[in-house]
N, C-alpha and C positions, 0 to 999 in steps of 0.2 A: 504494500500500500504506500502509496505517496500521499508527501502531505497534503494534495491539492484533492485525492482522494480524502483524506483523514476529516478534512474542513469539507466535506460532500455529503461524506456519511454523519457527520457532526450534525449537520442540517437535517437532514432526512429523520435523524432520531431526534431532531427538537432536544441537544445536548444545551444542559446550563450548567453545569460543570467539568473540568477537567480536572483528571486527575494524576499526577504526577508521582511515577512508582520506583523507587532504587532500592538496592540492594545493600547490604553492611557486609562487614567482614564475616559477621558470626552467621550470616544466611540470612539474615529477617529483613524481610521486605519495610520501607521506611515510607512515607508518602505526604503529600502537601495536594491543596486542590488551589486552581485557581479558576473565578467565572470565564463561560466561554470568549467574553469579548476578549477576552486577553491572549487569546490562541491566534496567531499569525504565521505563517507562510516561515514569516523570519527566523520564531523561535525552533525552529528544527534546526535551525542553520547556530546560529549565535548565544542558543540556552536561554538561561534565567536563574540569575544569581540567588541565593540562598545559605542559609548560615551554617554549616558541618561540623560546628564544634561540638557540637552535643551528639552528633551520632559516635556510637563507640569505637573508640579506635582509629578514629580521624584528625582531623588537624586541631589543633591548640585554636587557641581563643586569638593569637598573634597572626593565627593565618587563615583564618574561619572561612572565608569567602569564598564561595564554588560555584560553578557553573553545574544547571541539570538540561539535560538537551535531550527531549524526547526521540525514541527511534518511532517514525510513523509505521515502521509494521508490524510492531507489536500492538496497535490500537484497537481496542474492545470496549464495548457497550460492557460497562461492569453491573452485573446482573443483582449484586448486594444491596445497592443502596435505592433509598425512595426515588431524589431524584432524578432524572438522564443523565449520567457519567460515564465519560468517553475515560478511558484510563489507560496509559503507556507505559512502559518500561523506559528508565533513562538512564544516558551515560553519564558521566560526573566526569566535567573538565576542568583543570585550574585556569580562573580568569585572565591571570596574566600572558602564558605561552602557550593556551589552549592547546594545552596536549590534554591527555587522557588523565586523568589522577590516578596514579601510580599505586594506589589501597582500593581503587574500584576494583571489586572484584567481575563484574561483567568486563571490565577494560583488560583484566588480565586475559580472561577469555579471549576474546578480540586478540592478544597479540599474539597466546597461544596458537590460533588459527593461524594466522600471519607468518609466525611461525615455521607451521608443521609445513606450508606451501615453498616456505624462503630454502627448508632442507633437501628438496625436488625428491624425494623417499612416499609421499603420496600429497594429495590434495585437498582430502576432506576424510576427519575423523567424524564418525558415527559412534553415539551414544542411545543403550538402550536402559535405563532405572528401571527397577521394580522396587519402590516404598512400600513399604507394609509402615501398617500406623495404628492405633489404638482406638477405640471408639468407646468414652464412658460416659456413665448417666450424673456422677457427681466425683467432685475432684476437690480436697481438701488438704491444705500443707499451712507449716509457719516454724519459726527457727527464732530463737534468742538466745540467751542466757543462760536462761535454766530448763529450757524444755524444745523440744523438736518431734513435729511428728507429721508424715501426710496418711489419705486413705483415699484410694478410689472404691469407687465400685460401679458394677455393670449389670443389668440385669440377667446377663449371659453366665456371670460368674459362676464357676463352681462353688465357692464358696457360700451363695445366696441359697443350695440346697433348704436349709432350716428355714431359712427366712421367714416369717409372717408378710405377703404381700396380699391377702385378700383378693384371693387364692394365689397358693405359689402353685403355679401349674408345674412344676418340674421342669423340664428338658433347657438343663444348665449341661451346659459345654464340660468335659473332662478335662484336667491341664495334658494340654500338648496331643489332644483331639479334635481341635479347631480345624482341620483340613478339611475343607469342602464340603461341610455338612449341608443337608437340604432346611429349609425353616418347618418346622417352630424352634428347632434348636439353633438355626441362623438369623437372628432379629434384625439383623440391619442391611437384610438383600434390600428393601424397598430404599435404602438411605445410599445404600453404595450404588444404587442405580441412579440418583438422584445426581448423587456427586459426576457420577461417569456422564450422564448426558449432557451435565453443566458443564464439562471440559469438553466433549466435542461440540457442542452449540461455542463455545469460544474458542476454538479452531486446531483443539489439542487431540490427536490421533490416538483413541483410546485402543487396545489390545483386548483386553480382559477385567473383570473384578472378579474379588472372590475371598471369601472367609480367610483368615489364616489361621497355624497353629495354634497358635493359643487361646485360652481360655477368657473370657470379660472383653469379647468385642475387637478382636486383632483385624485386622483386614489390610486387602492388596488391589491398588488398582494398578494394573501393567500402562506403559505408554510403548509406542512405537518408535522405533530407532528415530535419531533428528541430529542435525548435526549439533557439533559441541557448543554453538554459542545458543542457537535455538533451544535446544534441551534444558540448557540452563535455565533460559527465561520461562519454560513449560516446566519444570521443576518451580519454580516458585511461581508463576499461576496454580499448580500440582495441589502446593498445600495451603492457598490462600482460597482454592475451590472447598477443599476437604474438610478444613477449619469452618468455612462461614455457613456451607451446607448442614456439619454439627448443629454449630450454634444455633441458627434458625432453627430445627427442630429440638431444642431444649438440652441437646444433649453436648459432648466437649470432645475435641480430637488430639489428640499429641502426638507429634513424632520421636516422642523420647525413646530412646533405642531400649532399656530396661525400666519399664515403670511399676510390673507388678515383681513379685521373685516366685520360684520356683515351677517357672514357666518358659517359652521363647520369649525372646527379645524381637523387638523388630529391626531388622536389615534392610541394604538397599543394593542389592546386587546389581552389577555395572557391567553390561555388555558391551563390548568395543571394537570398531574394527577399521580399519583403515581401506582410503580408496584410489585409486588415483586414473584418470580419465576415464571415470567409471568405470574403472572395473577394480573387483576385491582382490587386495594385497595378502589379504591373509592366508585364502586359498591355493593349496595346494595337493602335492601326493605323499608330506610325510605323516607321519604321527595323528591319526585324528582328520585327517583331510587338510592339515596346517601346512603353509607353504613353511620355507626356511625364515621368513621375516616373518611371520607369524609365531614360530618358535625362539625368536630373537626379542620379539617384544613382549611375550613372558618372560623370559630368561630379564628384563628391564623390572618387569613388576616385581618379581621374586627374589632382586638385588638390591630396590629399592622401596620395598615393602615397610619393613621398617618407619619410614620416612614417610610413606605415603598414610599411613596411619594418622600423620598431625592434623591432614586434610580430612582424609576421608573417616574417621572417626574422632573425631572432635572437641569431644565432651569427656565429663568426668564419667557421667551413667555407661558411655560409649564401651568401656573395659570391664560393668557388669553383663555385657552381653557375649565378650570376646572369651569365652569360655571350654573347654573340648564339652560334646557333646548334648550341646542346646542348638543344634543347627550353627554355628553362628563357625564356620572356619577358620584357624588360626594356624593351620600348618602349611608353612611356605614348600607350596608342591604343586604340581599341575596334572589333571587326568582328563581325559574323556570321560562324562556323564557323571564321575563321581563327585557328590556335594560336598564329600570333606576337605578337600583338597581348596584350597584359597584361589587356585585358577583352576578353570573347568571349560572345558571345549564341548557347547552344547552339540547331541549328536540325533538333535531333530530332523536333519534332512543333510543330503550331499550336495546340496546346490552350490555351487562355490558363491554365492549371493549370503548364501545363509552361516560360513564359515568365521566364528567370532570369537571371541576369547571374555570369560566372564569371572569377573574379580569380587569375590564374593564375599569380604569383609566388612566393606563399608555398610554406615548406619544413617539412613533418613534426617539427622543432624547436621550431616555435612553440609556444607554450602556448595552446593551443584557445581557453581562458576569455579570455583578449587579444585575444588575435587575431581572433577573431568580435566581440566587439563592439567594437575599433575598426574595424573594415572595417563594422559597422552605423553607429556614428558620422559614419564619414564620410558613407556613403551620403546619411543622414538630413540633413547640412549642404548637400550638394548639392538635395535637393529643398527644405529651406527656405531654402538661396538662390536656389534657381533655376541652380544650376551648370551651363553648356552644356562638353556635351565634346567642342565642336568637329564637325567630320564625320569619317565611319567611313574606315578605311584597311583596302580590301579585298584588297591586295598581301601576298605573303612578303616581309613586314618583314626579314628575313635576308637579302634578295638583292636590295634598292631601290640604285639605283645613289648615287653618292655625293651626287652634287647633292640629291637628294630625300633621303638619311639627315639631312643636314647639318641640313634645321629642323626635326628631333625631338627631344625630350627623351627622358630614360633613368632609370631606376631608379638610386637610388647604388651604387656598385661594393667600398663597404666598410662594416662594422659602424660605424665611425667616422662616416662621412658620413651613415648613416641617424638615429643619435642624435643629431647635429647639427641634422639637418631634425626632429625629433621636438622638439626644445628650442625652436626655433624657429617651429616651427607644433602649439601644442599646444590651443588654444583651442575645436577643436570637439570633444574627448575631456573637456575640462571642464565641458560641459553636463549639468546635472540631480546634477553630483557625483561621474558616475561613474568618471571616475578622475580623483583628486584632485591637486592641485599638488604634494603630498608624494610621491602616488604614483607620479609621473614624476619627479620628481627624484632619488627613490630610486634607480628603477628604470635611468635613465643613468646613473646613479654606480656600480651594480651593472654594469654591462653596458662601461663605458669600461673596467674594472678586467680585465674579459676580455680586451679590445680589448688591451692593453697587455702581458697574458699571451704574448698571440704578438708582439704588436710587438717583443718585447723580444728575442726570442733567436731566434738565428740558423738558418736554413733548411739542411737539405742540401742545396738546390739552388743556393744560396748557392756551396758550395764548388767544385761544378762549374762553376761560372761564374767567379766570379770568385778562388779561391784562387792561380791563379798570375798575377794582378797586380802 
Protein backbone atom coordinates (compact mmCIF):
# COMPACT_ATOMS: atom_id res chain seq x y z
CA UNK A 1 0.00 0.00 0.00
CA UNK A 2 1.13 3.43 -0.71
CA UNK A 3 0.49 6.36 1.00
CA UNK A 4 -1.79 7.85 -1.44
CA UNK A 5 -3.43 4.41 -1.15
CA UNK A 6 -3.33 4.67 2.94
CA UNK A 7 -5.10 8.43 2.62
CA UNK A 8 -7.97 6.45 0.14
CA UNK A 9 -8.68 3.97 2.33
CA UNK A 10 -8.43 6.43 5.38
CA UNK A 11 -11.47 8.18 3.47
CA UNK A 12 -13.48 5.37 2.57
CA UNK A 13 -13.41 4.02 6.37
CA UNK A 14 -14.51 7.79 7.55
CA UNK A 15 -11.00 7.27 9.73
CA UNK A 16 -10.73 10.08 12.66
CA UNK A 17 -7.96 8.79 14.04
CA UNK A 18 -4.44 7.55 13.49
CA UNK A 19 -2.66 5.48 15.19
CA UNK A 20 0.95 5.21 15.50
CA UNK A 21 2.41 1.69 16.43
CA UNK A 22 6.57 0.88 17.50
CA UNK A 23 8.15 -1.49 18.98
CA UNK A 24 10.60 -1.49 22.25
CA UNK A 25 13.41 -3.52 22.83
CA UNK A 26 11.67 -5.89 25.21
CA UNK A 27 8.85 -6.65 22.28
CA UNK A 28 5.96 -4.45 23.55
CA UNK A 29 4.33 -2.72 21.02
CA UNK A 30 4.29 1.39 22.23
CA UNK A 31 1.77 3.79 20.42
CA UNK A 32 0.45 7.49 20.31
CA UNK A 33 -2.66 8.53 18.12
CA UNK A 34 -2.91 11.49 16.26
CA UNK A 35 -6.50 13.00 14.42
CA UNK A 36 -6.61 12.36 10.93
CA UNK A 37 -6.11 15.84 9.61
CA UNK A 38 -2.61 15.56 10.61
CA UNK A 39 -1.98 12.51 8.26
CA UNK A 40 -0.16 14.00 5.18
CA UNK A 41 1.49 12.52 2.18
CA UNK A 42 4.66 14.13 3.80
CA UNK A 43 4.67 12.28 7.09
CA UNK A 44 5.65 8.85 5.51
CA UNK A 45 8.58 10.64 4.12
CA UNK A 46 9.90 13.07 7.11
CA UNK A 47 8.19 11.34 10.48
CA UNK A 48 6.84 13.11 13.53
CA UNK A 49 8.81 13.99 16.27
CA UNK A 50 8.07 12.52 19.66
CA UNK A 51 9.80 12.00 23.12
CA UNK A 52 11.63 8.31 23.63
CA UNK A 53 12.97 8.89 26.85
CA UNK A 54 10.42 7.02 28.67
CA UNK A 55 10.34 4.13 26.42
CA UNK A 56 12.68 1.58 28.07
CA UNK A 57 15.98 1.31 27.11
CA UNK A 58 16.11 4.39 24.80
CA UNK A 59 17.63 7.54 24.88
CA UNK A 60 18.24 9.63 28.03
CA UNK A 61 16.34 12.73 28.76
CA UNK A 62 19.78 14.63 26.94
CA UNK A 63 18.64 13.17 23.71
CA UNK A 64 14.92 12.30 23.84
CA UNK A 65 13.98 13.51 20.57
CA UNK A 66 12.92 10.83 17.67
CA UNK A 67 11.46 10.62 14.69
CA UNK A 68 8.21 7.92 14.12
CA UNK A 69 7.73 7.47 10.37
CA UNK A 70 4.88 5.24 9.52
CA UNK A 71 5.59 2.35 6.90
CA UNK A 72 2.02 2.77 4.62
CA UNK A 73 1.98 -1.16 4.26
CA UNK A 74 1.45 -2.17 7.37
CA UNK A 75 -1.89 0.04 7.45
CA UNK A 76 -5.07 -1.40 9.13
CA UNK A 77 -8.60 -0.47 10.16
CA UNK A 78 -7.69 -1.44 13.89
CA UNK A 79 -10.75 -3.59 14.64
CA UNK A 80 -10.25 -2.74 18.87
CA UNK A 81 -11.39 0.57 19.25
CA UNK A 82 -14.85 2.57 19.07
CA UNK A 83 -13.75 4.81 16.81
CA UNK A 84 -12.37 4.44 12.95
CA UNK A 85 -8.59 3.98 13.59
CA UNK A 86 -6.39 3.45 10.72
CA UNK A 87 -3.18 2.09 12.62
CA UNK A 88 0.65 1.53 11.32
CA UNK A 89 3.70 0.01 12.24
CA UNK A 90 6.74 2.73 12.42
CA UNK A 91 10.21 3.05 12.02
CA UNK A 92 12.14 5.29 14.63
CA UNK A 93 14.79 7.63 13.05
CA UNK A 94 17.14 10.14 14.87
CA UNK A 95 16.13 13.75 13.99
CA UNK A 96 19.31 14.99 13.24
CA UNK A 97 21.04 12.36 10.52
CA UNK A 98 17.87 10.46 9.82
CA UNK A 99 19.40 7.20 9.97
CA UNK A 100 17.49 4.57 11.51
CA UNK A 101 17.85 4.41 15.41
CA UNK A 102 20.38 2.18 16.01
CA UNK A 103 17.90 0.36 19.44
CA UNK A 104 14.93 0.05 16.89
CA UNK A 105 14.45 -3.16 16.84
CA UNK A 106 12.35 -3.30 13.47
CA UNK A 107 15.45 -1.14 12.12
CA UNK A 108 17.65 -3.93 13.19
CA UNK A 109 15.53 -6.18 11.18
CA UNK A 110 15.64 -3.82 8.11
CA UNK A 111 19.59 -4.06 8.07
CA UNK A 112 19.47 -7.74 8.84
CA UNK A 113 17.64 -8.09 5.52
CA UNK A 114 20.03 -5.78 3.94
CA UNK A 115 22.40 -7.68 5.00
CA UNK A 116 21.65 -11.21 4.35
CA UNK A 117 21.29 -9.71 0.21
CA UNK A 118 24.91 -7.59 0.77
CA UNK A 119 26.57 -11.57 1.59
CA UNK A 120 25.14 -12.78 -2.40
CA UNK A 121 24.74 -16.50 -0.13
CA UNK A 122 20.75 -15.81 -0.64
CA UNK A 123 18.19 -13.00 -0.83
CA UNK A 124 15.38 -13.56 1.34
CA UNK A 125 15.03 -15.28 4.75
CA UNK A 126 11.66 -16.84 5.47
CA UNK A 127 10.32 -17.20 8.99
CA UNK A 128 7.61 -19.56 10.16
CA UNK A 129 6.50 -18.89 14.48
CA UNK A 130 4.30 -21.16 16.01
CA UNK A 131 3.26 -19.09 19.77
CA UNK A 132 1.59 -21.07 21.99
CA UNK A 133 0.13 -18.75 24.70
CA UNK A 134 -2.14 -19.19 27.67
CA UNK A 135 -5.79 -18.23 27.94
CA UNK A 136 -7.06 -17.53 31.76
CA UNK A 137 -10.36 -16.44 33.36
CA UNK A 138 -8.46 -14.56 36.29
CA UNK A 139 -4.81 -13.56 36.83
CA UNK A 140 -3.67 -12.36 40.21
CA UNK A 141 0.12 -11.29 41.47
CA UNK A 142 1.96 -8.59 43.87
CA UNK A 143 5.55 -8.45 45.42
CA UNK A 144 6.95 -6.25 48.49
CA UNK A 145 8.55 -6.70 51.53
CA UNK A 146 7.16 -9.13 53.38
CA UNK A 147 4.96 -11.00 51.18
CA UNK A 148 4.63 -12.33 47.30
CA UNK A 149 2.27 -14.26 45.71
CA UNK A 150 0.33 -14.62 42.11
CA UNK A 151 -2.78 -17.31 41.16
CA UNK A 152 -4.28 -17.87 37.99
CA UNK A 153 -6.96 -19.81 37.02
CA UNK A 154 -8.93 -21.34 34.02
CA UNK A 155 -11.88 -22.93 34.00
CA UNK A 156 -10.18 -25.71 31.84
CA UNK A 157 -7.92 -26.22 34.98
CA UNK A 158 -7.35 -29.41 36.25
CA UNK A 159 -7.20 -28.33 39.35
CA UNK A 160 -10.84 -26.76 39.31
CA UNK A 161 -11.92 -30.70 39.58
CA UNK A 162 -13.60 -29.81 43.31
CA UNK A 163 -14.55 -26.69 42.49
CA UNK A 164 -18.01 -25.48 43.55
CA UNK A 165 -19.01 -23.75 40.04
CA UNK A 166 -22.86 -24.36 40.05
CA UNK A 167 -22.57 -27.04 38.57
CA UNK A 168 -18.97 -28.09 37.88
CA UNK A 169 -19.78 -30.20 34.99
CA UNK A 170 -16.23 -31.91 35.00
CA UNK A 171 -14.32 -32.23 31.67
CA UNK A 172 -11.07 -30.29 33.05
CA UNK A 173 -8.07 -30.86 30.84
CA UNK A 174 -5.34 -33.42 32.44
CA UNK A 175 -1.80 -31.71 32.94
CA UNK A 176 0.04 -32.24 29.74
CA UNK A 177 -3.30 -33.80 27.87
CA UNK A 178 -4.14 -30.60 26.27
CA UNK A 179 -3.22 -31.88 22.77
CA UNK A 180 -6.09 -31.52 20.58
CA UNK A 181 -8.93 -32.36 22.46
CA UNK A 182 -12.53 -31.88 20.92
CA UNK A 183 -14.86 -29.39 23.28
CA UNK A 184 -16.52 -29.42 26.11
CA UNK A 185 -13.09 -30.39 27.29
CA UNK A 186 -11.66 -27.47 24.75
CA UNK A 187 -13.46 -24.13 25.91
CA UNK A 188 -11.86 -21.67 23.84
CA UNK A 189 -12.25 -23.21 20.19
CA UNK A 190 -15.00 -20.46 19.79
CA UNK A 191 -12.36 -17.63 21.19
CA UNK A 192 -9.30 -19.11 19.14
CA UNK A 193 -11.49 -18.86 16.00
CA UNK A 194 -12.37 -15.53 16.93
CA UNK A 195 -8.63 -14.43 17.39
CA UNK A 196 -7.71 -16.54 13.85
CA UNK A 197 -10.22 -14.72 11.77
CA UNK A 198 -9.35 -11.28 13.26
CA UNK A 199 -5.78 -11.95 11.98
CA UNK A 200 -6.62 -13.00 8.40
CA UNK A 201 -9.44 -10.15 8.19
CA UNK A 202 -6.14 -7.91 8.93
CA UNK A 203 -4.03 -9.57 6.39
CA UNK A 204 -2.11 -12.11 8.57
CA UNK A 205 -1.86 -15.71 6.68
CA UNK A 206 -3.30 -17.93 9.21
CA UNK A 207 -2.13 -21.83 9.19
CA UNK A 208 -3.84 -23.47 11.93
CA UNK A 209 -5.29 -23.04 15.76
CA UNK A 210 -5.57 -25.50 18.01
CA UNK A 211 -5.58 -26.45 21.98
CA UNK A 212 -2.14 -27.06 23.24
CA UNK A 213 -0.44 -29.39 25.86
CA UNK A 214 -1.23 -28.02 28.60
CA UNK A 215 -3.69 -27.82 31.08
CA UNK A 216 -5.81 -24.19 32.00
CA UNK A 217 -6.22 -22.98 28.60
CA UNK A 218 -2.63 -23.24 26.50
CA UNK A 219 -3.33 -22.68 22.87
CA UNK A 220 -1.56 -22.32 19.35
CA UNK A 221 -2.27 -20.33 16.51
CA UNK A 222 0.32 -21.21 13.53
CA UNK A 223 1.16 -18.32 10.99
CA UNK A 224 2.52 -18.89 7.57
CA UNK A 225 6.05 -18.44 6.55
CA UNK A 226 6.73 -14.34 5.76
CA UNK A 227 9.78 -12.94 5.22
CA UNK A 228 11.93 -11.65 8.39
CA UNK A 229 10.82 -8.20 8.51
CA UNK A 230 7.10 -8.89 7.73
CA UNK A 231 6.89 -11.73 10.23
CA UNK A 232 8.15 -9.44 12.61
CA UNK A 233 5.51 -6.99 12.30
CA UNK A 234 2.78 -10.14 12.11
CA UNK A 235 4.23 -11.27 15.36
CA UNK A 236 3.21 -8.30 17.04
CA UNK A 237 -0.03 -7.75 15.26
CA UNK A 238 0.05 -11.81 16.46
CA UNK A 239 -0.24 -10.85 20.16
CA UNK A 240 -1.84 -7.59 20.14
CA UNK A 241 -5.00 -9.73 18.19
CA UNK A 242 -4.76 -12.49 20.85
CA UNK A 243 -4.57 -10.15 23.98
CA UNK A 244 -7.58 -7.67 22.95
CA UNK A 245 -9.70 -10.72 21.59
CA UNK A 246 -9.11 -12.11 25.46
CA UNK A 247 -9.83 -9.11 26.90
CA UNK A 248 -13.06 -8.30 25.15
CA UNK A 249 -14.59 -11.58 26.03
CA UNK A 250 -13.78 -11.11 29.95
CA UNK A 251 -11.09 -13.31 29.84
CA UNK A 252 -6.68 -12.54 29.88
CA UNK A 253 -3.99 -13.86 27.52
CA UNK A 254 -0.12 -14.17 28.32
CA UNK A 255 2.66 -15.06 26.45
CA UNK A 256 4.75 -15.84 29.54
CA UNK A 257 6.70 -18.95 28.58
CA UNK A 258 6.14 -20.69 32.26
CA UNK A 259 3.01 -19.38 34.02
CA UNK A 260 1.59 -22.26 35.62
CA UNK A 261 4.25 -25.32 37.05
CA UNK A 262 4.17 -28.80 36.61
CA UNK A 263 2.90 -28.40 33.24
CA UNK A 264 4.40 -27.22 29.47
CA UNK A 265 5.53 -24.01 29.08
CA UNK A 266 4.70 -22.26 26.04
CA UNK A 267 7.35 -22.04 23.19
CA UNK A 268 7.75 -20.55 19.81
CA UNK A 269 9.35 -22.66 17.49
CA UNK A 270 11.01 -20.93 14.46
CA UNK A 271 11.02 -22.39 11.00
CA UNK A 272 13.69 -20.92 8.78
CA UNK A 273 14.96 -21.00 5.49
CA UNK A 274 16.74 -19.23 3.03
CA UNK A 275 16.20 -18.32 -0.77
CA UNK A 276 17.66 -17.00 -3.22
CA UNK A 277 16.17 -16.19 -6.89
CA UNK A 278 13.45 -18.02 -5.76
CA UNK A 279 14.49 -20.89 -5.33
CA UNK A 280 15.24 -22.85 -1.69
CA UNK A 281 18.92 -22.84 -0.51
CA UNK A 282 18.26 -25.26 1.95
CA UNK A 283 17.24 -28.12 -0.21
CA UNK A 284 19.17 -30.72 -1.08
CA UNK A 285 20.31 -34.68 -1.28
CA UNK A 286 22.08 -34.81 2.04
CA UNK A 287 20.84 -35.69 5.56
CA UNK A 288 17.16 -35.20 5.80
CA UNK A 289 16.72 -33.70 2.04
CA UNK A 290 19.27 -30.63 3.49
CA UNK A 291 21.59 -29.34 1.00
CA UNK A 292 25.37 -28.78 2.21
CA UNK A 293 24.37 -24.90 3.26
CA UNK A 294 21.49 -26.09 4.89
CA UNK A 295 23.67 -28.38 7.09
CA UNK A 296 26.11 -25.30 7.57
CA UNK A 297 23.42 -23.10 8.91
CA UNK A 298 22.66 -25.42 11.62
CA UNK A 299 26.06 -26.28 12.35
CA UNK A 300 25.62 -21.71 12.80
CA UNK A 301 22.71 -22.29 15.25
CA UNK A 302 24.22 -25.18 17.23
CA UNK A 303 27.74 -22.99 17.79
CA UNK A 304 25.89 -20.13 18.47
CA UNK A 305 23.07 -21.25 20.45
CA UNK A 306 24.31 -20.23 23.45
CA UNK A 307 24.06 -16.60 22.55
CA UNK A 308 21.17 -16.91 20.69
CA UNK A 309 19.28 -17.68 23.96
CA UNK A 310 19.66 -13.67 25.04
CA UNK A 311 17.23 -13.12 22.13
CA UNK A 312 15.22 -15.63 21.66
CA UNK A 313 14.51 -16.46 25.37
CA UNK A 314 14.49 -13.41 27.16
CA UNK A 315 13.11 -13.45 30.38
CA UNK A 316 13.74 -14.78 33.61
CA UNK A 317 10.37 -17.22 33.57
CA UNK A 318 12.05 -18.19 29.96
CA UNK A 319 14.65 -20.81 31.83
CA UNK A 320 11.55 -22.33 33.86
CA UNK A 321 10.49 -23.80 30.71
CA UNK A 322 14.12 -24.71 29.22
CA UNK A 323 13.92 -27.99 31.19
CA UNK A 324 14.64 -32.00 29.74
CA UNK A 325 11.45 -33.24 29.30
CA UNK A 326 8.53 -30.65 29.24
CA UNK A 327 8.78 -30.55 25.59
CA UNK A 328 10.71 -27.59 25.72
CA UNK A 329 14.47 -28.69 23.82
CA UNK A 330 17.70 -27.96 25.26
CA UNK A 331 20.13 -30.32 23.78
CA UNK A 332 22.34 -28.72 21.15
CA UNK A 333 21.78 -31.49 18.28
CA UNK A 334 19.83 -31.66 15.15
CA UNK A 335 17.58 -34.70 13.79
CA UNK A 336 14.88 -35.28 11.23
CA UNK A 337 11.37 -35.39 12.98
CA UNK A 338 12.75 -35.79 16.36
CA UNK A 339 11.22 -32.85 18.80
CA UNK A 340 14.00 -33.38 21.23
CA UNK A 341 16.75 -32.38 19.54
CA UNK A 342 16.89 -28.09 19.59
CA UNK A 343 17.18 -28.26 15.45
CA UNK A 344 14.75 -30.44 13.63
CA UNK A 345 14.29 -30.95 9.84
CA UNK A 346 10.42 -31.19 9.53
CA UNK A 347 9.87 -34.31 7.23
CA UNK A 348 6.33 -33.39 6.15
CA UNK A 349 6.88 -33.40 2.45
CA UNK A 350 10.04 -33.71 -0.08
CA UNK A 351 9.28 -30.77 -1.91
CA UNK A 352 12.54 -28.83 -1.98
CA UNK A 353 9.93 -25.63 -1.34
CA UNK A 354 9.01 -27.28 1.95
CA UNK A 355 12.94 -28.06 3.19
CA UNK A 356 13.56 -25.82 6.48
CA UNK A 357 15.33 -26.12 9.47
CA UNK A 358 13.27 -25.51 12.92
CA UNK A 359 14.97 -24.19 16.20
CA UNK A 360 12.87 -25.12 18.67
CA UNK A 361 13.91 -23.31 21.85
CA UNK A 362 12.72 -20.14 21.72
CA UNK A 363 9.75 -18.74 23.85
CA UNK A 364 6.76 -16.22 22.61
CA UNK A 365 8.68 -13.59 24.87
CA UNK A 366 11.16 -12.80 22.51
CA UNK A 367 10.97 -9.85 20.52
CA UNK A 368 10.33 -11.26 16.96
CA UNK A 369 12.50 -8.37 15.38
CA UNK A 370 15.78 -10.17 17.49
CA UNK A 371 15.16 -12.96 17.59
CA UNK A 372 14.72 -13.63 13.75
CA UNK A 373 17.47 -12.01 12.77
CA UNK A 374 19.85 -13.28 15.18
CA UNK A 375 18.80 -16.82 14.49
CA UNK A 376 19.40 -15.45 10.59
CA UNK A 377 22.88 -14.25 11.67
CA UNK A 378 23.83 -17.20 12.80
CA UNK A 379 22.68 -19.39 10.33
CA UNK A 380 24.51 -17.20 7.75
CA UNK A 381 28.00 -17.44 10.00
CA UNK A 382 27.72 -21.04 9.76
CA UNK A 383 27.41 -21.24 5.86
CA UNK A 384 30.20 -18.70 5.49
CA UNK A 385 32.36 -20.68 7.78
CA UNK A 386 31.44 -23.69 6.75
CA UNK A 387 30.10 -24.65 10.36
CA UNK A 388 29.71 -28.73 10.40
CA UNK A 389 27.01 -29.68 13.16
CA UNK A 390 28.41 -32.80 13.64
CA UNK A 391 26.17 -35.90 12.98
CA UNK A 392 22.33 -36.19 13.54
CA UNK A 393 21.08 -37.74 16.84
CA UNK A 394 18.01 -39.68 15.93
CA UNK A 395 17.30 -40.90 19.63
CA UNK A 396 14.65 -39.33 22.48
CA UNK A 397 17.22 -37.10 23.66
CA UNK A 398 15.10 -37.24 27.18
CA UNK A 399 15.74 -40.88 27.80
CA UNK A 400 19.79 -41.58 26.36
CA UNK A 401 21.02 -43.38 29.07
CA UNK A 402 23.68 -41.57 31.14
CA UNK A 403 26.99 -42.60 29.56
CA UNK A 404 25.62 -41.17 26.15
CA UNK A 405 23.85 -37.78 27.92
CA UNK A 406 27.25 -37.09 29.48
CA UNK A 407 29.12 -35.70 25.94
CA UNK A 408 26.27 -33.33 25.11
CA UNK A 409 26.18 -29.91 25.53
CA UNK A 410 22.90 -27.85 26.73
CA UNK A 411 21.22 -24.77 26.22
CA UNK A 412 22.01 -22.26 29.43
CA UNK A 413 19.74 -22.93 32.29
CA UNK A 414 19.50 -19.13 33.23
CA UNK A 415 18.99 -15.57 31.87
CA UNK A 416 22.38 -14.81 33.57
CA UNK A 417 24.34 -17.51 31.76
CA UNK A 418 22.69 -16.79 28.24
CA UNK A 419 23.87 -12.89 28.51
CA UNK A 420 27.11 -14.01 29.42
CA UNK A 421 27.49 -16.28 26.38
CA UNK A 422 25.90 -13.22 24.25
CA UNK A 423 28.94 -10.95 25.72
CA UNK A 424 31.16 -13.35 24.91
CA UNK A 425 30.27 -14.47 21.44
CA UNK A 426 28.94 -11.43 19.83
CA UNK A 427 30.94 -11.16 16.79
CA UNK A 428 28.65 -12.77 14.10
CA UNK A 429 25.49 -10.30 15.19
CA UNK A 430 28.13 -7.42 14.37
CA UNK A 431 28.38 -8.14 10.64
CA UNK A 432 27.04 -5.44 8.14
CA UNK A 433 26.12 -3.36 11.58
CA UNK A 434 23.24 -4.93 12.23
CA UNK A 435 23.24 -4.95 15.74
CA UNK A 436 25.79 -2.75 17.00
CA UNK A 437 28.34 -2.85 19.90
CA UNK A 438 26.17 -0.22 21.72
CA UNK A 439 23.25 -2.39 20.85
CA UNK A 440 24.33 -5.36 22.84
CA UNK A 441 25.74 -3.76 25.50
CA UNK A 442 22.61 -1.80 26.08
CA UNK A 443 20.73 -4.55 25.63
CA UNK A 444 22.72 -6.88 28.67
CA UNK A 445 22.64 -4.10 30.98
CA UNK A 446 18.87 -3.99 30.22
CA UNK A 447 18.34 -7.48 30.77
CA UNK A 448 21.03 -8.22 33.86
CA UNK A 449 18.93 -5.47 35.80
CA UNK A 450 15.94 -8.14 35.33
CA UNK A 451 18.10 -10.88 36.09
CA UNK A 452 18.67 -9.23 39.41
CA UNK A 453 14.88 -8.24 39.96
CA UNK A 454 14.26 -11.80 40.80
CA UNK A 455 17.63 -12.75 42.16
CA UNK A 456 17.10 -10.51 44.67
CA UNK A 457 14.12 -11.52 46.70
CA UNK A 458 13.01 -14.40 48.13
CA UNK A 459 10.94 -17.21 46.71
CA UNK A 460 7.94 -18.83 48.59
CA UNK A 461 9.21 -21.91 47.81
CA UNK A 462 12.09 -20.79 49.74
CA UNK A 463 10.01 -20.93 52.94
CA UNK A 464 8.81 -24.29 52.43
CA UNK A 465 12.03 -25.42 52.23
CA UNK A 466 14.01 -24.06 54.18
CA UNK A 467 12.28 -21.67 56.93
CA UNK A 468 12.78 -24.15 59.76
CA UNK A 469 16.60 -24.28 59.60
Amino acid sequence: MTPKEVLALSKAKDVKIVDLKFCDIHGAWQHFSIPFSELRESLFEHGLGFDGSSIRGWQGVAASDMLVVPDPKTAIIDPFVEVSTLSMICDIEDPITKEPYTRSPRGVARKAQEYLVSTGIADTAYFGPEAEFFIFDDVRYGTGMNEMFYAVDSTEGHWNTGKEEFPNQGYKIRPREGHLPTPPLDKHMDLRNEMMLTMQELGINVEAQHHEVATGGQAEIDLRYDTLLKMGDQMCLYKYVVKNVAYRAGKTATFMPKPIFGDSGSGMHVHQSLWKKGKPLMAGDGYANLSQEGLWYIGGLLKHAAALCAFCNPTNNSYKRLVPGYEAPVTLAYSARNRSAICRIPMYSSDPKSIRVEFRCPDPSANPYLAFSALMMAGLDGIENQIDPGEPIDKNLYELPPEEAAGLSFVPDSLRNSLEALDADREFLLKGDVFTKGFIDNYIKLKMHEYDEVRLRPHPQEYVMYYDV
